[in-house]
N, C-alpha and C positions, 0 to 999 in steps of 0.2 A: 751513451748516444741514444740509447732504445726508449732512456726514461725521458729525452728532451722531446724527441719526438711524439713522446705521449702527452707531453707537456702542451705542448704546439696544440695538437690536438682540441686540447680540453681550450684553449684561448683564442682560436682561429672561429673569428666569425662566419656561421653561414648565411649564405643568400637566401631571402628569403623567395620562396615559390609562392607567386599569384597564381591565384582559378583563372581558368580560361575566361571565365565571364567578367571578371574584373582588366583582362589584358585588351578583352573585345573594347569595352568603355572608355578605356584609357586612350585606343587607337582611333576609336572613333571620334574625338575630342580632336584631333592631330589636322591639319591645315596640310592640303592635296602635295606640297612638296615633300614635306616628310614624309608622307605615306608611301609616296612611288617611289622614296631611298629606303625604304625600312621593308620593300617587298622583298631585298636581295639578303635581310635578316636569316631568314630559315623558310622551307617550303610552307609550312603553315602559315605563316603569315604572309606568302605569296598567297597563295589559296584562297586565305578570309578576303585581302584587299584587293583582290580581282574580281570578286564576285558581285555581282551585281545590286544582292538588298545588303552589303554593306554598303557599296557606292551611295546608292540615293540614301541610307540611313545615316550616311558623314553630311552630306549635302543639306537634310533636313537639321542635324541636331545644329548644324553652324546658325541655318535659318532662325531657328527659334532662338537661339542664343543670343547670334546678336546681329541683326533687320540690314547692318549695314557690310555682307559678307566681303572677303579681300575680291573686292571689283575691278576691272578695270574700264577703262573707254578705249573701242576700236574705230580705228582708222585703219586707211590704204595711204602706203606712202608708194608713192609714183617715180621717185627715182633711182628706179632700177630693170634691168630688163625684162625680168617678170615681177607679177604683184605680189607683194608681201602684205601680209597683214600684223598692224600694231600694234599691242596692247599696252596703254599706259596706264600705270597705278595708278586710283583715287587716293586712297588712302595719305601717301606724301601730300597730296595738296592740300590737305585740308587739317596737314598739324601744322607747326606755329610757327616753323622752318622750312617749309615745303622743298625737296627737292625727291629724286627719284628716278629708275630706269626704267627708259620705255623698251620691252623689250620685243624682237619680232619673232614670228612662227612665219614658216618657207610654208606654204600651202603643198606643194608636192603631191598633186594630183593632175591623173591622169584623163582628162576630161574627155579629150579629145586622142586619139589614139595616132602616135607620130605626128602629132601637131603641137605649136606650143599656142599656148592665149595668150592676147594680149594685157595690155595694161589696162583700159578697161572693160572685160569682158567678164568681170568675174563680180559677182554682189550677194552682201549677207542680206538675207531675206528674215532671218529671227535670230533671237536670243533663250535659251531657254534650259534652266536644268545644266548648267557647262556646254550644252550644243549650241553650237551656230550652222544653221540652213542657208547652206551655198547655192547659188543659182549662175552656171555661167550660160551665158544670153545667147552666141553662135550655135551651140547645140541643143539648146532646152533643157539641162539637165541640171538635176537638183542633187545634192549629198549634203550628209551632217558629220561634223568636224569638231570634236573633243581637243582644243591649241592646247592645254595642257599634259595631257597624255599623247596627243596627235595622232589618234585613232580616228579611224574616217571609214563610212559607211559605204553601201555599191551606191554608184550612180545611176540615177534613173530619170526617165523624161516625160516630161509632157506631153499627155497624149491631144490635145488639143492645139500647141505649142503657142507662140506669140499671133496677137499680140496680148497678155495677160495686163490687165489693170491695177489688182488688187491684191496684194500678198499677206500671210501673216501664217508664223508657224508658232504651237504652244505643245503641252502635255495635257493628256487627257487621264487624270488621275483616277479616274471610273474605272477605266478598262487598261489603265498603265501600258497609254501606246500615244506615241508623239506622231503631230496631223502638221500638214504645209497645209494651209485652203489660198484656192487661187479664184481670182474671180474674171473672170473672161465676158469682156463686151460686144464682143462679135457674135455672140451666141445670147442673146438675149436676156443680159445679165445672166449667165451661168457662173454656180458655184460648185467648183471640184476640190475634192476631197482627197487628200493621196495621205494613208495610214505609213510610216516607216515600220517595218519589219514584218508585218503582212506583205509589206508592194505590192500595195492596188489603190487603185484609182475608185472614187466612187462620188457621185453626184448628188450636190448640195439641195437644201433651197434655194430659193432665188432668191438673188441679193435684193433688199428691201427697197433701193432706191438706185434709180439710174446711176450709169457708173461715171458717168460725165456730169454729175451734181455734185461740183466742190465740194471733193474729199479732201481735207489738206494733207494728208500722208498717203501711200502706198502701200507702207507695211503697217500691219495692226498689231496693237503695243497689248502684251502677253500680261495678262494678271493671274497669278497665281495662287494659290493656297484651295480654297472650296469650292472657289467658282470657277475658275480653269476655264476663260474668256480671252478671247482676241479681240480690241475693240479700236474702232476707228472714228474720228471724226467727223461730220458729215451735213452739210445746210442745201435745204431745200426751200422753207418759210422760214426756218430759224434755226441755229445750232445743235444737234444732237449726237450724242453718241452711241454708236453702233456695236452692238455687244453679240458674238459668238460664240454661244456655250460649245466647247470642244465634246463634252460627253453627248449631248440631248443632240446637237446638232444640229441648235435653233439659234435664228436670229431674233435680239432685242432690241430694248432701245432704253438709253439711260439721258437724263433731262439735267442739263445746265442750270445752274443758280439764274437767280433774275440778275442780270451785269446792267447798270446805269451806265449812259453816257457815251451808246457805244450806234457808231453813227455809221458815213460813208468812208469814214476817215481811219474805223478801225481796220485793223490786220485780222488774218483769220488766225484763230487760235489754234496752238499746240497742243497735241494730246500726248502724253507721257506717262511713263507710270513709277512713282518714287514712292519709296520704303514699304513698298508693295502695294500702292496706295492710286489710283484716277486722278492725275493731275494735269491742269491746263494752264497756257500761260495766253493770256491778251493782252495785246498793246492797242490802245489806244490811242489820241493825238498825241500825248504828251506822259501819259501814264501806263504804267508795266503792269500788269494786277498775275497774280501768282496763285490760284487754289487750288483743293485736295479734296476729294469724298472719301471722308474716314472710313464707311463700308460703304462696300460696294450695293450698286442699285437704289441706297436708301438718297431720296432727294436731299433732307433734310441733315444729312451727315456732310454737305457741301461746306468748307469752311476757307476763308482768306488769306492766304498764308503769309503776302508780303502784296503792299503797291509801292510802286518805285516811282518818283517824281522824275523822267527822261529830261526834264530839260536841263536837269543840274549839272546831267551827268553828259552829254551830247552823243548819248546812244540812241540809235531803235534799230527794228527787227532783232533781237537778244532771241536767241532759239536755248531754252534750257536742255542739260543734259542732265545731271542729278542733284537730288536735294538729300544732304544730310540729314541726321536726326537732329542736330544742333539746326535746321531752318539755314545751312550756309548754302548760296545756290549755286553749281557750276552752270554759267552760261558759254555761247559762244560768238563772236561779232562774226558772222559769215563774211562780210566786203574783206575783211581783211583775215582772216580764219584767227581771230581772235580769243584765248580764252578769259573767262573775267569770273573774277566771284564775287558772290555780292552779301553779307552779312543780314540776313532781317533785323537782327538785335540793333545795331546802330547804324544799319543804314550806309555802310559803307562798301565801296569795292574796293580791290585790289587784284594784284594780276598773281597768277604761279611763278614761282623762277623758274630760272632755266633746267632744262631735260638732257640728259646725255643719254644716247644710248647707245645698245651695245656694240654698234660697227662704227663709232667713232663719230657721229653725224651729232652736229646740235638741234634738239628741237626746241626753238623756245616759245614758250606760254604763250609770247604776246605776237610769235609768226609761224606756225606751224609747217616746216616742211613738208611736201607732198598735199595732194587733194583727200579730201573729205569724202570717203565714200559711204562711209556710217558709223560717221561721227556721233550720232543719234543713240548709238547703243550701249548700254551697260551692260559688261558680260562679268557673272560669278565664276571663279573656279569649281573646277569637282574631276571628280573622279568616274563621272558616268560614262559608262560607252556605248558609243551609238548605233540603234536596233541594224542587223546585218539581212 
């Protein structure tokens, strides 16, 4: 018996022990759901993926890996007695099969103390890093909301309160501290500044152009990477864009391609920002035109990503939501809360299939249950948590 056991011995394979630096690698490679099941692994690895320069160092390596991270599009669905926020997959839609669950996160915050909100009192002001910047509107109070982990910061308010014009919240990767800037009309074009996790307020320049010269958006669309700009829309003599360095905490201004053809009849254009990219959509009478400034600030990097002949198809106003790296575009028919994708390669649309999600409710592609409250946004997963 003593000699089998020795036997055993010599034939039982061992497991092989990784270095810590090679288990750090491996984990960081790993997609936000496995990581928040594999914290209940061992205290160490509680420890590593709690910590915050793993957090953003999961979040960057995905970025660089691959431009189109597991995203999703947020909506508010409306039928229920408080507001829920939706997140639907991209990804499904855009393989060869599309379907997929839309799944919702309970907001469960206490805004209002022994009050509840209503349905609509509650709106994402940004996207950025896994945070979304809440703003409920009765109280003036702003918090940031990690749907994945459901970590949420204190609430706090505006010290000037409504009526605010202009919103937009990004990361200031200088100083690694996330800024709402609000821009307040009643006060002379005033621009405030409120840093998360400082909690303070501090006073902008003044916004470049009156706040009542057709801006077409509200919220200014977050570009990321070197520039760390919030930038918004804007026509006074002619179309520009309005660029806010989050670090320097200067206003710019970024100049549109020469557009032909574009009269009393055009729409005001869409600013958006796809695969980290300044992207605009204008409709004109009959035509869609779709471009991108491969870098940012450079004129000359303006390129035309798709025009769509409208009459073929018996759409207008198409408000885009995201563009793949394949050039596949999600749009949205607002009259009818429609979603459509449109191929640049052949020119073709087609619709998503149907959505189930998780309370049993259909949402389908071509009628979307519940209102559109920002519909507008692409949100990344991560694992950040937001400054306290």
């Amino acid at each position: 018996m003593k000699a089998h056991r020795e036997r055993c011995k010599l034939v039982r394979p061992t497991l092989p022990v990784l270095p810590g630096e090679i288990i750090v690698e491996i984990l960081l490679r790993l997609p936000v759901k496995a990581l928040l099941r594999f914290k209940r692994v061992c205290k160490s690895w509680r420890t590593l993926i709690s910590s915050p320069k793993f957090a953003m160092d999961n979040f960057r390596q995905h970025s660089s890996a691959n431009r189109n991270l597991p995203s999703h599009l947020i909506y508010s669905n409306k039928h229920y007695e408080y507001q829920r926020l939706g997140l639907l997959s991209l990804q499904p839609l855009f393989e060869a099969t599309p379907s997929g669950v839309a799944s919702f996160v309970h907001f469960g915050i206490d805004f209002c103390i022994g009050e509840k909100f209503g349905n609509d009192e509650l709106i994402i002001r940004g996207s950025c890093n896994g945070l979304l910047c809440l703003h409920h509107l009765p109280s003036s109070r702003f918090c940031l909301l990690n749907p994945a982990t459901k970590s949420v910061s204190r609430c706090f308010r505006s010290e000037l309160g409504p009526p605010s014009f202009y919103f937009g919240f990004g990361y200031d990767h200088v100083h690694d501290k996330y800024k709402l800037v609000t821009v307040h009309g009643h006060e002379q074009d005033l621009t405030q500044i409120f840093t998360f996790g400082a909690n303070s307020w501090t006073n902008g320049p003044k916004f470049p152009y009156p706040v009542y010269a057709g801006l077409t958006g509200k919220i200014g669309r977050f570009l990321s990477g070197t520039t760390g700009t919030l930038n918004w829309m804007a026509k006074v003599k002619e179309w520009v864009i309005i660029s806010f360095d989050l670090a320097n905490e200067t206003f710019g201004e970024v100049s549109l391609p020469c557009l032909s053809g574009v009269d009393h009849n055009t729409r005001d254009p869409e600013l958006q920002v796809s695969l980290n990219c300044l992207s605009f959509t204008i409709q004109k009478e009959t035509m869609f035109e779709v471009w991108m400034m491969k870098e940012h600030g450079v004129w000359e990097s303006w390129i035309m990503i798709s025009r769509v002949n409208l009459l073929r198809h018996y759409y207008n106003n198409l408000i885009p939501l995201f563009i793949s790296e394949r050039y596949v575009l999600l749009l949205v028919y607002p009259f009818v809360r429609t979603l459509v994708m449109y191929n640049c390669d052949d020119g073709m649309f087609s619709y998503p299939l149907m959505v189930d999600t998780s309370d049993g409710c259909i949402l389908s592609a071509t009628h979307f249950q519940g209102k559109f409250y920002a519909a507008d946004f692409v949100h990344h997963e991560s694992l950040v948590s937001p400054p306290q």
